[in-house]
Backbone atoms as SQL, in Angstrom:
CREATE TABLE atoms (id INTEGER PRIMARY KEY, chain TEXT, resi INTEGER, resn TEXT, atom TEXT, x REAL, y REAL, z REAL);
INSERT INTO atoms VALUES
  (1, 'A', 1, 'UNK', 'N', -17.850, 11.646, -28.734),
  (2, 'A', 1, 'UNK', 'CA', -16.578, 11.103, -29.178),
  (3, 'A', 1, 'UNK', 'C', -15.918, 10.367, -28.023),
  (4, 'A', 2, 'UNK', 'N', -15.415, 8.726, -28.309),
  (5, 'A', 2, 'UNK', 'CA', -14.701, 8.154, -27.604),
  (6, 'A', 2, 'UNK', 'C', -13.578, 8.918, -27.363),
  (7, 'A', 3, 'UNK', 'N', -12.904, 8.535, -25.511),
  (8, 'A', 3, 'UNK', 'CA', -11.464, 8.660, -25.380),
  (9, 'A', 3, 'UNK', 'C', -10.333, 7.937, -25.984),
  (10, 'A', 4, 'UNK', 'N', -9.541, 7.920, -26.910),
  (11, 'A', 4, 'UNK', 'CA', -8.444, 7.234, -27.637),
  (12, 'A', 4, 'UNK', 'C', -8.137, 5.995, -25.842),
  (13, 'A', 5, 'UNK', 'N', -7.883, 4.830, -26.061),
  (14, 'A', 5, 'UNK', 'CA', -6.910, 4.345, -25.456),
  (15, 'A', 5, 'UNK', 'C', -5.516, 5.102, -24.760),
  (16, 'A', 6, 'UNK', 'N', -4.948, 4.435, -23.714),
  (17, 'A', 6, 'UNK', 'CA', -4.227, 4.625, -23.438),
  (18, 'A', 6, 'UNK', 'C', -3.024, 3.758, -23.500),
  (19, 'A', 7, 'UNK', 'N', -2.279, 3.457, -24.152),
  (20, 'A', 7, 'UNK', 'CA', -1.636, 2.461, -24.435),
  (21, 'A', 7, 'UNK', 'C', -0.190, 2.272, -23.552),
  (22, 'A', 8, 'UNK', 'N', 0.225, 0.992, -23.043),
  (23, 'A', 8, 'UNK', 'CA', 1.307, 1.105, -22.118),
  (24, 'A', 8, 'UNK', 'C', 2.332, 0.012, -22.553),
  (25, 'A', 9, 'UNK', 'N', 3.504, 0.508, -22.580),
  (26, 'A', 9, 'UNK', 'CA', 4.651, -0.927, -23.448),
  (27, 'A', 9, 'UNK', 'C', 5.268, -1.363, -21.671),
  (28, 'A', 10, 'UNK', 'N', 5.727, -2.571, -22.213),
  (29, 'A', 10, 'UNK', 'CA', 6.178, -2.906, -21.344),
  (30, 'A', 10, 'UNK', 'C', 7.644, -2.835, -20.952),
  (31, 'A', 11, 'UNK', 'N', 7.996, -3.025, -19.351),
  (32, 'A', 11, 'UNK', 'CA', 9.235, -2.091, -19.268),
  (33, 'A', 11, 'UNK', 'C', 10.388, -3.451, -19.703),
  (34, 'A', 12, 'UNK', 'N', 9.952, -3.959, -20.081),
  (35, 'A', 12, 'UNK', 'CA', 11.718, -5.056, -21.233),
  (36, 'A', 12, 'UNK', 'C', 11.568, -4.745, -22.540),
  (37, 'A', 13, 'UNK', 'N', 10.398, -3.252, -22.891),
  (38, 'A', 13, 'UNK', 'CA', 10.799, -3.177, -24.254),
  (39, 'A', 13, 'UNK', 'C', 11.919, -2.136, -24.644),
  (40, 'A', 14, 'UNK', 'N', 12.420, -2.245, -26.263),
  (41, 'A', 14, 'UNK', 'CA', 13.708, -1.870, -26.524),
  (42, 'A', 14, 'UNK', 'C', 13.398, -0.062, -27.169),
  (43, 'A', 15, 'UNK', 'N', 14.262, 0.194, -27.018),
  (44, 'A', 15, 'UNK', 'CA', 13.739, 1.747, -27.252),
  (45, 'A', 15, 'UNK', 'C', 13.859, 1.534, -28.707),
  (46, 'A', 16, 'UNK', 'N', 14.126, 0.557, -30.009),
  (47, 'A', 16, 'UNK', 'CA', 13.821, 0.804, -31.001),
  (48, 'A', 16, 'UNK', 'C', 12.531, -0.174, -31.800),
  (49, 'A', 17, 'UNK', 'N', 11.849, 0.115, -30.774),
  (50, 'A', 17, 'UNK', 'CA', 10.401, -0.721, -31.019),
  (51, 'A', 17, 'UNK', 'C', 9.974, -2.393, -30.851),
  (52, 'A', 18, 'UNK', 'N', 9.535, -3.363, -31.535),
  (53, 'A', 18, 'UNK', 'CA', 9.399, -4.438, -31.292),
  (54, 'A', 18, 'UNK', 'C', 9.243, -4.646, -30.135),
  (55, 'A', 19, 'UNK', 'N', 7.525, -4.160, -29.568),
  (56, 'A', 19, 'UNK', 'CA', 7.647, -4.264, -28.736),
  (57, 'A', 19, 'UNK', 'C', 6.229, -4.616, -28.511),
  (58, 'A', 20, 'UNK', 'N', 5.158, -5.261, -27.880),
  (59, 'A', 20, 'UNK', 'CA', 3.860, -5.244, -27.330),
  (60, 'A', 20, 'UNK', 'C', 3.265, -4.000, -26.227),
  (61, 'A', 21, 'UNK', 'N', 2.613, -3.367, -26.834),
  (62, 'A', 21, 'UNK', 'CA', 1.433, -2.455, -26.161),
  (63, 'A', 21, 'UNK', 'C', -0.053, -3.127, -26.104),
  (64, 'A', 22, 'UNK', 'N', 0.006, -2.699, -24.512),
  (65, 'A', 22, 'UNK', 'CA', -1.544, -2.886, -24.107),
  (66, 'A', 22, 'UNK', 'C', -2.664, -1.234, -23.796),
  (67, 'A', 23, 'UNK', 'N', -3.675, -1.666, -23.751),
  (68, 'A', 23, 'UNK', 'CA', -4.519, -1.009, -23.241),
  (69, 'A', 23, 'UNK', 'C', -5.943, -1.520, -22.847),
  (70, 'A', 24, 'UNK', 'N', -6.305, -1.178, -21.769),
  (71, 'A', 24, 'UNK', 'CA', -7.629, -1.400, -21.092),
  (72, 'A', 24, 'UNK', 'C', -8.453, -0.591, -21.810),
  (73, 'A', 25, 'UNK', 'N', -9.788, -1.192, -21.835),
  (74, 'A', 25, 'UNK', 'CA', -11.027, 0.044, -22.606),
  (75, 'A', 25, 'UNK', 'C', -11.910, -1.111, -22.208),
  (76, 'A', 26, 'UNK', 'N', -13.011, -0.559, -21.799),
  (77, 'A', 26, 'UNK', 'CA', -14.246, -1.329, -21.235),
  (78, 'A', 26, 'UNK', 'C', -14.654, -2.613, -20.657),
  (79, 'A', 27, 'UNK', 'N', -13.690, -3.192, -19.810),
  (80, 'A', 27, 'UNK', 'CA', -13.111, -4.125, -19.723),
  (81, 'A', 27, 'UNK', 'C', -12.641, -5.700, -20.759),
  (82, 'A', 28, 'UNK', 'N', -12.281, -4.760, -21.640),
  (83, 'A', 28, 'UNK', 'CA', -11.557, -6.168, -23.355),
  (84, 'A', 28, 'UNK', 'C', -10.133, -4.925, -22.468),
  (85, 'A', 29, 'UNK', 'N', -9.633, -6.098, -23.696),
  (86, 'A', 29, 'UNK', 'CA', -7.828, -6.053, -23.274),
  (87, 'A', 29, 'UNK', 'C', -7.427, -5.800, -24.564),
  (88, 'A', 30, 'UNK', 'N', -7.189, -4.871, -25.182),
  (89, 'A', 30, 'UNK', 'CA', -6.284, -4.319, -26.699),
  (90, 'A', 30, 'UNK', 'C', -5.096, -4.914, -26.605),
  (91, 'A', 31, 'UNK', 'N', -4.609, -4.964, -27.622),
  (92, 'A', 31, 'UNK', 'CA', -2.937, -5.625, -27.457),
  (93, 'A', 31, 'UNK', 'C', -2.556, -5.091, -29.221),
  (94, 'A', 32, 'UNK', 'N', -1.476, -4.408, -29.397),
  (95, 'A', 32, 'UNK', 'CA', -0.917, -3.733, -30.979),
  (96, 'A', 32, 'UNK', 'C', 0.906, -4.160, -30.461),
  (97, 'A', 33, 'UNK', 'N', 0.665, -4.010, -31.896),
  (98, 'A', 33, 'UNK', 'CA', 2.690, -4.364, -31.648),
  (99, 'A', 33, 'UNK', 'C', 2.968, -2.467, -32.177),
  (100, 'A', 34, 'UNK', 'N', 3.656, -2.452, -31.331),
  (101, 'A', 34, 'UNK', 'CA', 4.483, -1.103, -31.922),
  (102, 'A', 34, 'UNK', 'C', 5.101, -0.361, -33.291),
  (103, 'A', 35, 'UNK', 'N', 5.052, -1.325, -33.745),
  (104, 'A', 35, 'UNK', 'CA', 6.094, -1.083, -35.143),
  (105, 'A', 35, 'UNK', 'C', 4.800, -1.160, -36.258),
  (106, 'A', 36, 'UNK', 'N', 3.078, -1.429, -35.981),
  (107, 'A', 36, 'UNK', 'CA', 1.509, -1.505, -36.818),
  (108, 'A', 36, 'UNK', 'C', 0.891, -1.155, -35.546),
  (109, 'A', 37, 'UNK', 'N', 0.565, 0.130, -35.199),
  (110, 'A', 37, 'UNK', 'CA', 0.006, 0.161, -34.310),
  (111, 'A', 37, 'UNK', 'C', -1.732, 0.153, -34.749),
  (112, 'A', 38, 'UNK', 'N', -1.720, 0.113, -36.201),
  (113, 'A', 38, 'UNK', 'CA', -3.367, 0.117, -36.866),
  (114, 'A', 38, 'UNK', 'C', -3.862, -1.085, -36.554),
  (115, 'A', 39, 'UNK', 'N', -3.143, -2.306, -36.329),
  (116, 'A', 39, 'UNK', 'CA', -3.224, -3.271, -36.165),
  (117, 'A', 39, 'UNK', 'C', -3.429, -3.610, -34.658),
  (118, 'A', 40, 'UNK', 'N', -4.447, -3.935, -34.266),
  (119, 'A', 40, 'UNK', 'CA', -4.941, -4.026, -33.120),
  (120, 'A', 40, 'UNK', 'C', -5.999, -5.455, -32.494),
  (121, 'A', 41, 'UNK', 'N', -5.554, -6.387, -31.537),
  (122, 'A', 41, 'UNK', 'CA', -6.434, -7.384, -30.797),
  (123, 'A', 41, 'UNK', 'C', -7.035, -7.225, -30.287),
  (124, 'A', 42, 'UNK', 'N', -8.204, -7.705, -29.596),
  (125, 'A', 42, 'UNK', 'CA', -8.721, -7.272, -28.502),
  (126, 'A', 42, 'UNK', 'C', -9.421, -8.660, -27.987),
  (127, 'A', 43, 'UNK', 'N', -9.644, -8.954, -26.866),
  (128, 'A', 43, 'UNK', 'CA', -9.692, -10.248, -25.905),
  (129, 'A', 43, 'UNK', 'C', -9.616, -10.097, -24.915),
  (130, 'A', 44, 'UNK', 'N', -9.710, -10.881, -23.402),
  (131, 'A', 44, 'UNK', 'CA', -10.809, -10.479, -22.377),
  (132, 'A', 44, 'UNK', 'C', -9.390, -10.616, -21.416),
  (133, 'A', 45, 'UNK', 'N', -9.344, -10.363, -20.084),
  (134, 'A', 45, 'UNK', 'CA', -8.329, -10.388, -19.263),
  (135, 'A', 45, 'UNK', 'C', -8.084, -12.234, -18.891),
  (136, 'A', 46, 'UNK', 'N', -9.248, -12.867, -19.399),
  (137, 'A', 46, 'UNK', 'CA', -9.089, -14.255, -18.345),
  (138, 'A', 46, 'UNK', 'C', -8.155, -15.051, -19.188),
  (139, 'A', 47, 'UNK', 'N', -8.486, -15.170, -20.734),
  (140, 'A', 47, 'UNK', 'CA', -7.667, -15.113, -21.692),
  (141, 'A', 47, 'UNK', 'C', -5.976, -14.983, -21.728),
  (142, 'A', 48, 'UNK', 'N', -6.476, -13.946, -21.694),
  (143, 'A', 48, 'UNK', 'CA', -4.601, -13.400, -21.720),
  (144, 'A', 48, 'UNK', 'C', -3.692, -13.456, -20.493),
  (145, 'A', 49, 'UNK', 'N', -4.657, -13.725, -19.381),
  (146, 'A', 49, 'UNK', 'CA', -3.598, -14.215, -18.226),
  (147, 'A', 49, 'UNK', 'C', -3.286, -15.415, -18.912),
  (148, 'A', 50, 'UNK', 'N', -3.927, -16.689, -18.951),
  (149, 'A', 50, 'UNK', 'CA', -3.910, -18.113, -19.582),
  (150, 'A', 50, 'UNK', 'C', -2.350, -17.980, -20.453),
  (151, 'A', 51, 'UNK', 'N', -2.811, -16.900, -21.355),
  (152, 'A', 51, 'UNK', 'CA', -1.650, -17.100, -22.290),
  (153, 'A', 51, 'UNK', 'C', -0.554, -16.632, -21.770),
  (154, 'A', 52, 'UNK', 'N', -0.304, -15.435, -21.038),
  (155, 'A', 52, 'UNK', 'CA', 0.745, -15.032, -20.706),
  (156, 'A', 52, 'UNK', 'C', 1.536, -16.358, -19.501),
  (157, 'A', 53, 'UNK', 'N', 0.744, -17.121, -18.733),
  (158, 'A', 53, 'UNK', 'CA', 1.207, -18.086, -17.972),
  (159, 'A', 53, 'UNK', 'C', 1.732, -18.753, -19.304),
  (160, 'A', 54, 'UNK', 'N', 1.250, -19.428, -20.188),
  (161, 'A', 54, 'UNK', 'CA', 2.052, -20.470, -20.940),
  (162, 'A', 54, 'UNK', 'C', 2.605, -20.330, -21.289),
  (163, 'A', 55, 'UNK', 'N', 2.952, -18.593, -21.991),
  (164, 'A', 55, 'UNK', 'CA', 4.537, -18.148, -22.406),
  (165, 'A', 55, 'UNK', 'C', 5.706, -18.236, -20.871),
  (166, 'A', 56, 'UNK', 'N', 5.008, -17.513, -20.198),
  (167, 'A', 56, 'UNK', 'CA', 6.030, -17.633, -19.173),
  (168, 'A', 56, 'UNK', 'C', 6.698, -19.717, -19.193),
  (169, 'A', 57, 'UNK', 'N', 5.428, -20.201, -18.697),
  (170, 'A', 57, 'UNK', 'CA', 6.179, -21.735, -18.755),
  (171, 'A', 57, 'UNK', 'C', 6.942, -22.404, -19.785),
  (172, 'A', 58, 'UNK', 'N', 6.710, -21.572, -20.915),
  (173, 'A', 58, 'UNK', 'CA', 7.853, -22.352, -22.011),
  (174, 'A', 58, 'UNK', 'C', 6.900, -23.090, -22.858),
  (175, 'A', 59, 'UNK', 'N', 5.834, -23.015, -22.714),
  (176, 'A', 59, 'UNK', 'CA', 5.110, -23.756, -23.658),
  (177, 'A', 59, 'UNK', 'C', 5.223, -23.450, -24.873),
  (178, 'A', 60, 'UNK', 'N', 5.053, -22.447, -25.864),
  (179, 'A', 60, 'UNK', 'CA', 5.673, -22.071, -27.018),
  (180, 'A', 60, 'UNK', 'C', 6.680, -21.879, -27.807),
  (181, 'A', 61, 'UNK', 'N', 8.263, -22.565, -26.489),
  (182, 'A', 61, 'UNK', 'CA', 9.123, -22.403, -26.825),
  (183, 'A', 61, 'UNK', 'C', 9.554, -23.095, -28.203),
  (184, 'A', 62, 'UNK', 'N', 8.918, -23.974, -28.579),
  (185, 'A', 62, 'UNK', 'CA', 9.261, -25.028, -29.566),
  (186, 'A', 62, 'UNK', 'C', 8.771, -24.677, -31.046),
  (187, 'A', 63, 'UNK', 'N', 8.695, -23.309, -31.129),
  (188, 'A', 63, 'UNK', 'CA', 7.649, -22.768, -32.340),
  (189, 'A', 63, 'UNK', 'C', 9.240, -21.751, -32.638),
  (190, 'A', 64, 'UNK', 'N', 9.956, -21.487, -32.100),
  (191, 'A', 64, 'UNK', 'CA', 11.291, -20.440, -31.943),
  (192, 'A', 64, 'UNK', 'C', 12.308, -21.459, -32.433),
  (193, 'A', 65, 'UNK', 'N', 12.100, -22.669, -32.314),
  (194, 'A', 65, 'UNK', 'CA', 13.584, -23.483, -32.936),
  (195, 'A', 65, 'UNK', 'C', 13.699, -24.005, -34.187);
């Protein structure tokens, strides 16, 4: 029997959920939103740096207006 994940939110999330959890497992990168945690991604670290830089730069901002 596998070890369950360990799942970690991040510290700007709100204590009433809506929030992104990660977890490492064999080197893939899980990613669940809090509020479906059945609901689960999984994708590689090189990936999700990429993306997390383009959120940081604002690139997606234009999908919010």
């Amino acid at each position: 029997m596998s070890t369950p994940p360990t799942w970690q939110k991040s510290s700007f999330s709100h204590a009433d959920g809506e929030c992104v959890e990660l977890a490492a497992v064999g080197g893939a990168i899980r990613l669940r939103e809090s509020d479906d945690p059945d609901t689960v991604i999984t994708t590689a670290p090189r990936p999700l740096r990429t993306l997390i830089r383009a959120i940081k730069a604002g690139e997606f901002d234009h999908f919010g207006a």
